[in-house]
C-alpha positions as a printed Julia matrix, in Angstrom:
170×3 Matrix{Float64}:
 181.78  46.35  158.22
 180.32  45.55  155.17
 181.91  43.18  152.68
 183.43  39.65  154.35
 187.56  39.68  154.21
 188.74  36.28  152.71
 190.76  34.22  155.02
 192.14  30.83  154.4
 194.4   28.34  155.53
 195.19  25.72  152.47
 197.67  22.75  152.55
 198.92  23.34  149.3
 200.21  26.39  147.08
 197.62  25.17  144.31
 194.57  25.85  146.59
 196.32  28.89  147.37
 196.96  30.44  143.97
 193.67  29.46  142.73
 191.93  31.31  145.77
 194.46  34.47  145.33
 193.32  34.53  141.39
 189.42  34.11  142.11
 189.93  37.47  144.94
 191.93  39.47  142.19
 189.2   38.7   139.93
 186.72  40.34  142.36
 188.99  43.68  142.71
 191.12  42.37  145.58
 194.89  43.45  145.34
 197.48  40.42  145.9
 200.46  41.05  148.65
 202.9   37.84  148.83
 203.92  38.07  152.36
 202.33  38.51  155.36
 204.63  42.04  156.7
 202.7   45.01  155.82
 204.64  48.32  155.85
 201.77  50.96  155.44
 201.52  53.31  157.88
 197.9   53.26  158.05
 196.46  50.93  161.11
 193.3   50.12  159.57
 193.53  48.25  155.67
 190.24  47.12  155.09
 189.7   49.87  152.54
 192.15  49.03  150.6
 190.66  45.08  149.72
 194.62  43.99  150.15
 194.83  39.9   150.48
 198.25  39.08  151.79
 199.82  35.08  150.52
 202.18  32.85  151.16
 203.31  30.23  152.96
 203.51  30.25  156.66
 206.46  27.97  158.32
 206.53  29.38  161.57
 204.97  31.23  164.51
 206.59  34.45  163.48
 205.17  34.1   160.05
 201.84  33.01  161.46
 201.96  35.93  163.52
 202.35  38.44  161.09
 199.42  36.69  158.9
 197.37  37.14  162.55
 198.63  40.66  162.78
 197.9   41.78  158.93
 194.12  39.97  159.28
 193.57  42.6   162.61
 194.56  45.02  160.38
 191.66  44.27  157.88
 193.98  42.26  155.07
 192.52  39.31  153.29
 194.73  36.47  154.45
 195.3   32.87  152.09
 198.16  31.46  153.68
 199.75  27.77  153.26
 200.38  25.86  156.3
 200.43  22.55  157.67
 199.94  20.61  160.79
 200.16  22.2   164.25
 200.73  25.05  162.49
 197.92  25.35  160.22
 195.53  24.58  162.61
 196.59  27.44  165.43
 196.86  29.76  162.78
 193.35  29.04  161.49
 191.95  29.19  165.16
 193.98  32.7   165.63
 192.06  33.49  161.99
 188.78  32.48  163.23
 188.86  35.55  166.19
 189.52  38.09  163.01
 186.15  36.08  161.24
 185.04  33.4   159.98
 187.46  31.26  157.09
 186.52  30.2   153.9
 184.95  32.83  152.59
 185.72  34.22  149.23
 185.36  36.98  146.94
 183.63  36.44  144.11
 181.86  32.73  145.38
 178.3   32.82  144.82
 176.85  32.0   148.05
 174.83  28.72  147.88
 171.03  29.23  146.42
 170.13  25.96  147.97
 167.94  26.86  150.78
 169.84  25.03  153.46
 170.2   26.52  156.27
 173.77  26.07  156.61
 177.06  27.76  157.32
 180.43  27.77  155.28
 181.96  25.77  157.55
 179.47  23.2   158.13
 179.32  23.12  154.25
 182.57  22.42  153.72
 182.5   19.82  156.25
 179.18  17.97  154.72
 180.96  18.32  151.07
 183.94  16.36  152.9
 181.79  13.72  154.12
 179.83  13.39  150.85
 182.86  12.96  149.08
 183.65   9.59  151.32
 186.16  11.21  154.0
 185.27  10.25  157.31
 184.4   13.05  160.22
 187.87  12.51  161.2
 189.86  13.49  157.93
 187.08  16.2   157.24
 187.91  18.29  160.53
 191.91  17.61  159.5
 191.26  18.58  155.81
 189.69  21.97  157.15
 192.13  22.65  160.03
 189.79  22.13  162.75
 189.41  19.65  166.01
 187.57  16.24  165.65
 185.67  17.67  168.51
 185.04  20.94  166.47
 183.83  19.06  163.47
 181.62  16.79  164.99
 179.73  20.08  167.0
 179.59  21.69  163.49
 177.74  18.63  162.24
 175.48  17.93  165.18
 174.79  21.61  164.55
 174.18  21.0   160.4
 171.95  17.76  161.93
 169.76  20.32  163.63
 169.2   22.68  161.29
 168.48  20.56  158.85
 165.94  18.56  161.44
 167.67  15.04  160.85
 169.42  12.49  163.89
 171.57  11.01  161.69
 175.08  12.31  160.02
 174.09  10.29  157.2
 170.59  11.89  156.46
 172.15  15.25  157.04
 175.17  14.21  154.05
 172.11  13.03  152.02
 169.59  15.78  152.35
 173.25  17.7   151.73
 174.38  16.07  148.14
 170.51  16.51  146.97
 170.38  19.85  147.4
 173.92  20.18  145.38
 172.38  18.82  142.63
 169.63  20.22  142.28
């Protein structure tokens, strides 16, 4: 499997649209729904990211269902929802990803997801409404930050968030 299939749970349609513009820019085709009819099992040739919102299981198990399948998923949710719908993503791969994102040239030894969580907490959200704001557990977050501690070879959350908005910078 070569190139990394975009999937993404947003709370809002703006995240959404911005994220389904930036993977048509990078040859992606847009699908607004999450029910695929093509008879072929396997999409992932075909760089197809399904949108839209999703307000219940059924919807959140077609999103599920169309990710198997190799579809790029961006889907709206919120609450309970959103957050078993992005642990059902999370089996397909990893979220967050995008097409067309320059990966980070910082030389931090870092994931996307810790990232995003260390850009949360440098922006003055606590741990708490970091894990929320990217649909995971507070127990999730803070093992993807103990993690981010030890890679960057720091004890404290704040050194890590330090070491994390100098590197941005530069």
């Amino acid at each position: 499997m070569g190139e990394q299939v975009p999937l993404h749970v947003v709370p809002a349609a703006g995240d959404a649209d911005t994220l389904v513009r930036r993977c048509a820019a990078a040859g992606w085709s847009a699908h607004r729904g999450f029910a695929l009819l093509e008879p072929a099992w396997d999409l992932a040739d075909r760089r197809l990211v399904c949108h839209g919102t999703v307000g219940d299981d059924h919807t959140a198990s077609q999103a599920v269902l169309a990710a198997a399948r190799g579809a790029g998923i961006i889907a709206v949710a919120s609450g309970q929802l959103a957050l078993n719908l992005a642990a059902d993503l999370r089996r397909v791969g990893p979220l967050g990803l995008t097409p067309g994102k320059a990966e980070a040239a910082d030389g931090l030894d870092l994931d996307a997801e810790q990232r995003a969580l260390l850009s949360r907490l440098a922006a003055g959200s606590t741990i708490a409404a970091a894990a929320e704001a990217e649909f995971v557990s507070l127990r999730t977050a803070n093992r993807r930050i103990a993690a981010a501690r030890q890679s960057l070879g720091v004890k404290t959350t704040r050194e890590a968030v330090m070491i994390y908005i100098k590197h941005a910078r530069d």
